[in-house]
N, C-alpha and C positions, 0 to 999 in steps of 0.2 A: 514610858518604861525605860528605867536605866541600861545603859550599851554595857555586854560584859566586856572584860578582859579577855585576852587569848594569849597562850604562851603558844608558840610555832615548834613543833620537831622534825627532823627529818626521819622518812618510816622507818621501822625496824620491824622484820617479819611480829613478832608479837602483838602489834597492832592490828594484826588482820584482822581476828574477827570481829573485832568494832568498827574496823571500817565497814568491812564489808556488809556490817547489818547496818550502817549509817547509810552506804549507796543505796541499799535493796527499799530502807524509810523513806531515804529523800527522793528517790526517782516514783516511788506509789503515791506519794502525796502530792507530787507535781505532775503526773501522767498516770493515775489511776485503772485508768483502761487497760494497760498494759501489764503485765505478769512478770516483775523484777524479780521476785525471790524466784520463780524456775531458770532467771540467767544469773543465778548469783556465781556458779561454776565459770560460765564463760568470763562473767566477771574478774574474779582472782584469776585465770589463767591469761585473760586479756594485762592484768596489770604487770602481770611475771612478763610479759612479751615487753610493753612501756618502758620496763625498769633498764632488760635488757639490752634494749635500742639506746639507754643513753637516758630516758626521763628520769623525772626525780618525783617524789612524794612528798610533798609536807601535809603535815596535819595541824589543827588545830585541836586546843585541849581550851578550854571554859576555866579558868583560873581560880572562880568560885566552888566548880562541882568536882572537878578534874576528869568529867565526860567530854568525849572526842564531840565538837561541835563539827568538824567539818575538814573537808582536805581537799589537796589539789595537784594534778599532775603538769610537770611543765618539763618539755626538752629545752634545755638553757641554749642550748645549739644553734634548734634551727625555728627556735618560736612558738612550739607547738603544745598549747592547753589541751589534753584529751578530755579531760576530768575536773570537773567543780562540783561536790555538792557541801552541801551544808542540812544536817539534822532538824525538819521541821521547827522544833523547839526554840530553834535558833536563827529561823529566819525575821530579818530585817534589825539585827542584832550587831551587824557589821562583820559575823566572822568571813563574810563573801570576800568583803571589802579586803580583812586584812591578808586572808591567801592571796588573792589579786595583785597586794601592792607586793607582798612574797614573791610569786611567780616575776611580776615587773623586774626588780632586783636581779632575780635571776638570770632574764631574759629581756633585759634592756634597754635592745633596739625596737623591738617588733613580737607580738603573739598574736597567733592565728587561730581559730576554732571553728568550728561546728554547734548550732544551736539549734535546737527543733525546734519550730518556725511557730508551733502551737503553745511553747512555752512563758508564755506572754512576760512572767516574772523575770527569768533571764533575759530575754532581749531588754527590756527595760535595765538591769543593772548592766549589760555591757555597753549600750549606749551610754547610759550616764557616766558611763568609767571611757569614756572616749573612743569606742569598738566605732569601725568604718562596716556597715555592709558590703559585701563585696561578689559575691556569687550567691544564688540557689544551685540545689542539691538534691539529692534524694539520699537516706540515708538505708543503706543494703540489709541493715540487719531487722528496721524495724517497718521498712519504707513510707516512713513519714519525713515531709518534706523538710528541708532544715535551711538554715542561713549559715552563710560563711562571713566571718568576720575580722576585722584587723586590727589589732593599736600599732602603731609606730611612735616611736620618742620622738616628743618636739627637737627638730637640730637645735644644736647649741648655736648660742649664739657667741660670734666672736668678735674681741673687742680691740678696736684698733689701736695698735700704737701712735702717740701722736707725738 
């Protein structure tokens, strides 16, 4: 299967209610069990709190369909991923990948997250994208156990004068 394109935006309230029905798809389709459309509220009021603090939103738009494939939150600050999904339809299609290298740009040095530890798909693409396991967790809202994890930039390296 051919990799789409993805054009990157930064959010603009108008986006919301495709994002928000793209979290409430992608977190049913990867955790089932769990009841995402009655947190969809907590959802948008959770991300007004993100924005607040200083995170940033970017989305991904499908360059073929021009449907939102997926978005991603990142404090440029202090490291911090709250938020990755991507639209069933679109997964293993690289839109993970290219928020990821998004968020990187933004954030450098170092991103830190939270993964639910049962999400087998996730932990497989943040290893493979260089993520360190670092802590267990419990997570308060759903308490299902999650993994903490790290990238940091390779140091540069510096070249001597000679």
């Amino acid at each position: 299967m051919a990799r789409a394109e993805y054009a990157l935006y930064d959010f603009v309230s108008g986006h919301m209610p495709e994002l928000a029905d793209l979290w409430v798809e992608s977190w049913c389709a990867a955790m089932p069990a769990i009841d995402f459309e009655a947190r969809r509220v907590w959802f948008i009021d959770h991300l007004s709190a993100l924005r607040a603090n200083g995170a940033q939103i970017v989305c991904a738009f499908d360059m073929g369909t021009g449907s939102m494939a997926g978005f991603i939150t990142i404090d440029p600050l202090g490291g911090h991923l709250d938020q990755l999904a991507v639209a069933p339809r679109f997964w293993g299609h690289a839109a993970a990948a290219a928020l990821l290298d998004e968020a990187q740009r933004r954030s450098p040095d170092q991103i830190w997250l939270e993964v639910n530890q049962d999400n087998a798909r996730a932990v497989r693409f943040y290893e493979r994208r260089g993520f360190v396991r670092e802590s267990e967790s419990v997570n308060p809202r759903s308490g299902l156990k999650t993994w903490g994890y790290r990238w940091r930039a390779k140091p540069r390296q510096v070249k001597e004068r000679g």
